[in-house]
N, C-alpha and C positions, 0 to 999 in steps of 0.2 A: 623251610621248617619241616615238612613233611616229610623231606626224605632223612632228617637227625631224628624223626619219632621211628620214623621205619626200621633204620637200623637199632634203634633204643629196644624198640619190640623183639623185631629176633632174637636181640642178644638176650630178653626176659622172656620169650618164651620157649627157648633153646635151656635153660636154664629149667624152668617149669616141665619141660618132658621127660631130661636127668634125673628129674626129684619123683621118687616113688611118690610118696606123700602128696605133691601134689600134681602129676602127674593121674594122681583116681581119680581127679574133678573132671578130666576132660575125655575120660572113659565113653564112647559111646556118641562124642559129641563133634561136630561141626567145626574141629580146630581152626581150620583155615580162616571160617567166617567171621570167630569169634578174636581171631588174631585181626584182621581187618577189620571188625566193628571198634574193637577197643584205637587200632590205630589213630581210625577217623577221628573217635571219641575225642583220643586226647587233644589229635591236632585241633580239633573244632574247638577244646575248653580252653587251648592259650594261643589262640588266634580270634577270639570274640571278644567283644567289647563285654565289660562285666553286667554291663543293663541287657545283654542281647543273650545270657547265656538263659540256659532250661533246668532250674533248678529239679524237676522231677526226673529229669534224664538222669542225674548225680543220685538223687533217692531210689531209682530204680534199680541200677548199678550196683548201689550199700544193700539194700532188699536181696536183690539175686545174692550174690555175695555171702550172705547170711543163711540164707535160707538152704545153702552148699552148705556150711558148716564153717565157712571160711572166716578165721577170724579177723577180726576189725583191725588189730596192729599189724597184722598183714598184709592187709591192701595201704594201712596207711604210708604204711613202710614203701609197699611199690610207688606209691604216690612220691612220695619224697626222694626215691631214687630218679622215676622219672625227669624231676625238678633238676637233680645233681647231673644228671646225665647230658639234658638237655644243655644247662649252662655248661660243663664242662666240653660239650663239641660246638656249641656257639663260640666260648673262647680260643678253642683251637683254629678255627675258623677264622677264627677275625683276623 
């Protein structure tokens, strides 16, 4: 599972350095870590039993998020790609 988030990620933050626009969020900052914090994120949020996850992790994430300017159909949208991506190389896979 880890390594279908991994390449999921490159391929969105490869994607996020093309875009001018967004692109200025990560001006100045910590690319590498913040590509491997979210990696982890995701792999940890559909690999956890849904009693065992940290709901303040997910509020923290929306907080930062926001507080960038970044809007909410946007991440929601990553989120829902993530979902499409994952199942579509799960299926390939299988």
């Amino acid at each position: 599972m880890k390594s279908i988030i991994s390449e999921i990620s490159d391929s969105f933050y490869t994607k996020i350095i093309d875009n001018d626009y967004f692109s200025a969020f990560f001006i100045d900052k910590d690319f590498d870590h913040i590509k491997q914090h979210v990696t982890d994120y995701i792999h940890y949020t559909l690999t956890s039993e849904k009693e065992d996850l940290d709901d303040s992790k997910s509020y923290y994430i929306g907080t930062q998020h926001s507080k960038m300017g970044v809007p909410l159909n946007i991440v929601l949208n990553f989120t829902d790609t993530i979902q499409q991506e994952v199942f579509s190389i799960q299926q390939e896979r299988a």
